[in-house]
Every structure is written in structure tokens, then in C-alpha cells.
N, C-alpha and C positions, 0 to 999 in steps of 0.2 A: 348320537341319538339321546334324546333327555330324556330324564327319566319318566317310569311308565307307572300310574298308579292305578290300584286294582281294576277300577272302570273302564282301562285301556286293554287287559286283556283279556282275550277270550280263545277258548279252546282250538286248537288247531294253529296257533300262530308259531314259527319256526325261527329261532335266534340262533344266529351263529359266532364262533370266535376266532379270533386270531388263531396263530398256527405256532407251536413250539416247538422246537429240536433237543431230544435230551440224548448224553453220551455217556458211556461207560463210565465216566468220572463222577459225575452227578448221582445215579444210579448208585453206586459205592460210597459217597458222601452222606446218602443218604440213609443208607444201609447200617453203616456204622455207628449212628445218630439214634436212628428211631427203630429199625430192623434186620439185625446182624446174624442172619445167616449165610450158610455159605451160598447160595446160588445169586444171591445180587451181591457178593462183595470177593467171588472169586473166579473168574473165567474158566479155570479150569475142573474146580469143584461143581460148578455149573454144568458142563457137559454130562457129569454122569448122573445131573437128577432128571427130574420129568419136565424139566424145561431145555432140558438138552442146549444147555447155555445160556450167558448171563443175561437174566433179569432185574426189570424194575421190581421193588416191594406194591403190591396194591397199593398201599399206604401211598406210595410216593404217586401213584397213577391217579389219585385221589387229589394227592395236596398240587397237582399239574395241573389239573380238571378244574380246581376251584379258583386257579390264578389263570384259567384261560377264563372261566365264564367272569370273573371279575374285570377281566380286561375287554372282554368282550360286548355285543348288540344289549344284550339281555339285560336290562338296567331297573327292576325294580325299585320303586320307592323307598328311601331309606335304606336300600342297600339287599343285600343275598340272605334274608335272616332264616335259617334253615329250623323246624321245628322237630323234622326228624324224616323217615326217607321210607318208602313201602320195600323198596329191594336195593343190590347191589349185587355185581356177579363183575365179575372178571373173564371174559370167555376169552382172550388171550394176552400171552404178556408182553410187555413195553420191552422192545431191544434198543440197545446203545444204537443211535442215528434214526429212529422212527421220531417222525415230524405229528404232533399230536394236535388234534382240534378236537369242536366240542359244538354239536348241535344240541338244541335245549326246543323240545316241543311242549307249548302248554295244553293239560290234558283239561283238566278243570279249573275252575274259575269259580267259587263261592264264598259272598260277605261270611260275615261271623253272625252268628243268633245274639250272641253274650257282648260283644264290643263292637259298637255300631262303627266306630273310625279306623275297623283295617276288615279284613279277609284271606281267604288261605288262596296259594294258587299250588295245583299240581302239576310239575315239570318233568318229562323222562328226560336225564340228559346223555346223550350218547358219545362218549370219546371215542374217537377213530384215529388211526394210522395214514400214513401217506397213501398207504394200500383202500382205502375204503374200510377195513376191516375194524368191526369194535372190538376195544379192547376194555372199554369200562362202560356199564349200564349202572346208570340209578333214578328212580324216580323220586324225588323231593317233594317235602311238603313244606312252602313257606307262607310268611307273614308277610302281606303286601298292605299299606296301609290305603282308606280310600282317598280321592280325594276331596281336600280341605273344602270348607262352604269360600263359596266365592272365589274357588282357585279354576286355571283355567283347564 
């Protein structure tokens, strides 16, 4: 799909992404890097917290989210320029073998008052599990530029 500038979209339209498999290894690499506690970088210290076994960091279910929608339908002009996001919530966590995707609904669609050559668009994007189940919510607010005069 090429890419889509602000005039292309409008509320209600649904982008979807590839699909990715993370595994206890990853999850622990990742851990140790950016988020080193015990329940994503020890199986067995895992069991006895509130995830009753090893998890991904948000963090990491975050930076999974944005290399699906990157790879993914959802191709904004100029690329994913994020300005900032109304929520985030975690309603459950990424285990070693859950195959992860990423649907992206656009809510609104509005130019800018102050720069006539872009506009903001609002995306909830939902990552899901092989289960159907979400495991990360956020709605985005980005910078879609319009498009150019005499572009098609």
C-alpha cells in the first residue's frame, strides 16, 4: 500500500499488521536491557508474582507494537510521527510464544488551524494475541502531512 496523506483518511478506516512470535528469550533480553526485574527475566521468580509466570515488560509490548505497525497496512505520509497518545493500558501480559498483531482504527481526522501542510490523525491501536485477546491499547495522536499541490 503507498503511502496515505492526510486527505486519504477518515474516521473509521481499519489497518492491520503482520503477526510476530516473541519467546522467553527475547522477553529476558529485553529485560535486562531496558526493564530488569524479576518476573520478565526469571521463570521461576515469575510464578510467585501477579503475573503468575514469566512476562513481557510493557515496554517491550510497546517497542513490538511499533515494529508491527511500522511493518505494517498503516502507512502514513512521512512515516508514524507520534506527538503524544490520550491512553495506554496493558489489560494483559505477552507470554513466551504468543504471536502478536496490531489493528490501528482511525478515530479522527483533522487539518491543523496553525500549518496549513500537515494535520493530526487519531489512531486506537489494539495489539492482540493469537487468542484474540488485547494485550496493549493506546490511542495515538499523530502528524500526517497534507497532500502536496499537484500531488496525486
Amino acid at each position: 500500500m503507498d503511502q496515505q496523506y492526510l486527505e486519504d483518511f477518515v474516521a473509521g478506516q481499519v489497518y492491520n499488521s503482520g503477526r510476530l512470535q516473541i519467546d522467553a528469550a527475547q522477553i529476558k533480553s529485553f529485560a535486562r536491557q531496558f526493564d530488569p526485574q524479576p518476573f520478565h527475566l526469571d521463570e521461576e521468580a515469575a510464578k510467585s508474582s501477579v503475573f503468575r509466570g514469566l512476562a513481557a515488560s510493557g515496554w517491550h509490548t510497546a517497542a513490538l507494537t511499533m515494529r508491527l505497525l511500522a511493518d505494517g497496512e498503516f502507512r502514513p505520509a512521512g512515516g508514524i510521527i507520534g506527538v503524544g497518545f490520550d491512553e495506554l493500558s496493558w489489560p494483559r501480559p505477552v507470554r513466551p510464544g504468543d504471536e502478536l498483531r496490531v489493528t490501528s482504527e482511525v478515530l479522527e481526522v483533522r487539518p491543523s488551524k496553525s500549518r496549513p501542510d500537515r494535520g493530526l490523525i487519531r489512531v486506537r491501536n489494539t495489539t492482540l494475541n493469537q487468542n484474540n485477546e488485547a494485550v496493549q491499547i493506546f490511542t495515538g495522536n499523530l502528524i500526517v502531512p497534507r497532500r502536496p499541490a499537484g500531488g496525486n
